[in-house]
C-alpha positions in Angstrom: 3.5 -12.4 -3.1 1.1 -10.0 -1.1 1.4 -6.3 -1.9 2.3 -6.0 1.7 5.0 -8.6 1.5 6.1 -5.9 -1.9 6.2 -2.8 0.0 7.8 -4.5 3.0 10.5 -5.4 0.9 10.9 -2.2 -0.8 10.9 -0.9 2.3 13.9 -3.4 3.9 15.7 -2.3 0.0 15.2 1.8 0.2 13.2 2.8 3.4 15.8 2.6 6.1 17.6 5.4 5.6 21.1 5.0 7.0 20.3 2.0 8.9 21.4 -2.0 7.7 18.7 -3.7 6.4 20.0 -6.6 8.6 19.0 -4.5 11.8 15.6 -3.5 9.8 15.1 -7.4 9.7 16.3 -7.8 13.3 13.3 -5.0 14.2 10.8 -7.0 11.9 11.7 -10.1 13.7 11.0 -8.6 17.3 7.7 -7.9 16.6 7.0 -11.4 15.5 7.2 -11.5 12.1 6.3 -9.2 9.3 2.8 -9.4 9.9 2.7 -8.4 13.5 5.3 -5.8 12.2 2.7 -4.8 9.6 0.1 -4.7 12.1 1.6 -2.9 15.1 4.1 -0.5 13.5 1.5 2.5 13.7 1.1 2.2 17.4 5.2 1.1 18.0 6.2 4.6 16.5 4.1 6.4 18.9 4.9 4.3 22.0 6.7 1.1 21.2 6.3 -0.1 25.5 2.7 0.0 25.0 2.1 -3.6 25.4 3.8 -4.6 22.0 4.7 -8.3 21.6 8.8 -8.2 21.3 8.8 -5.0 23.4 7.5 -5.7 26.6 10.0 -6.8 28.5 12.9 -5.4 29.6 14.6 -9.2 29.2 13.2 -9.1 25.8 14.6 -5.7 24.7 18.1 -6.5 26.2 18.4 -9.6 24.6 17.5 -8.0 21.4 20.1 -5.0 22.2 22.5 -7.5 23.2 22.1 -9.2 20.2 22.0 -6.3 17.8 24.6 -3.7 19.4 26.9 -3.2 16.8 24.0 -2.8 13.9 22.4 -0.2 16.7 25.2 1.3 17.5 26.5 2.2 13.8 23.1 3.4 13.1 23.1 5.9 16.2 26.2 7.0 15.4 24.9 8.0 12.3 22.0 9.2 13.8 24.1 11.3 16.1 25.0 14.4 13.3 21.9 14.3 12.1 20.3 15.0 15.7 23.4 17.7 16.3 24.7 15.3 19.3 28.2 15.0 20.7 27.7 11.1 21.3 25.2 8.5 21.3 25.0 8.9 25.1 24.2 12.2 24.9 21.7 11.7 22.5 19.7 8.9 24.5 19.9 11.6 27.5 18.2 14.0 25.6 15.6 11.3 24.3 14.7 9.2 27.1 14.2 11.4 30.5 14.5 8.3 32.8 18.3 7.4 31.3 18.8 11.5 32.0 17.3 11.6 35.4 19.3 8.7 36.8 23.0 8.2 34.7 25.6 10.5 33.7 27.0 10.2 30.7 29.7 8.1 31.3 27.4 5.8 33.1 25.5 5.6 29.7 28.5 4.8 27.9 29.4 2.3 30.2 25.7 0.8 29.9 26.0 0.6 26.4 29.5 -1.5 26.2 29.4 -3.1 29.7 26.7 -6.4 30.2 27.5 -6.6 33.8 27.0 -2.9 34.7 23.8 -2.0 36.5 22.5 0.3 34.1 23.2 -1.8 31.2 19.4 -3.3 31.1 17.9 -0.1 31.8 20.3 1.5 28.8 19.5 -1.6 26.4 16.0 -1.3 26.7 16.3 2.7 25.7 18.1 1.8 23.5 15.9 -0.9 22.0 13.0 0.9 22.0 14.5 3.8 20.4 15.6 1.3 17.5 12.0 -0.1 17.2 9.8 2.9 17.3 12.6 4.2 14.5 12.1 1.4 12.3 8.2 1.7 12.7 8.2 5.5 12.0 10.3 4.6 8.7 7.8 2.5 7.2 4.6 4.5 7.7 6.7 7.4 6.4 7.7 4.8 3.1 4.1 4.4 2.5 3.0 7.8 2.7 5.9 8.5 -0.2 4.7 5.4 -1.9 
């Protein structure tokens, strides 16, 4: 086993935070594999819609939102004290100024929940991208500790 393979799972085991390693996985996964993870983390925490393979297209980001909401949704929820938020809307308006410039918060929380809505792409991809550049920032912060 590669020492990257090692710290990669230590990471999944102990670098997460209060995120599910099974959404850690799903992130991995979305890049392509743990290499490509491995490879492109540094620029995904930055800006994760820079061109990114797994994060380029809004279909791509919704599916994976889609697929992942629950896992994504427990982790923001957590995330939500920590960032002294009244809701996971209201924290994704104070993140992403697109989702504030164009949806109230009760349009957000209908974007989150709600597959037909109009907004729900636009909301899944936030909220995808949020989720991916998260996961990124974790690991390079696990190997600086390492």
């Amino acid at each position: 086993m590669s020492e990257s393979n090692i710290n990669l799972d230590g990471f999944l085991e102990n670098g997460l935070g209060c995120m599910s390693r099974k959404l850690g996985e799903a992130v991995i996964a979305q890049f392509g594999g743990a290499e490509n993870f491995i490879n492109k983390s540094k620029a995904a925490s930055v800006n994760i819609s820079s061109g990114i393979e797994g994060w380029v297209s809004t279909f791509d980001m919704t599916n994976f939102y889609d697929d992942n909401r629950n896992e994504i949704l427990d982790f923001a929820k957590k995330q939500v004290d920590d960032f002294g938020h009244e809701s996971v809307a209201c924290m994704l308006r104070s993140m992403n100024s697109n989702i504030k410039s164009q949806f109230r918060e009760a349009q957000v929380v209908e974007g989150l929940y709600d597959t037909d809505c109009e907004q729900h792409s636009q909301v899944a991809e936030a909220m995808a991208s949020y989720v991916g550049s998260e996961v990124a920032t974790f690991y390079h912060q696990f190997l600086e500790n390492q």
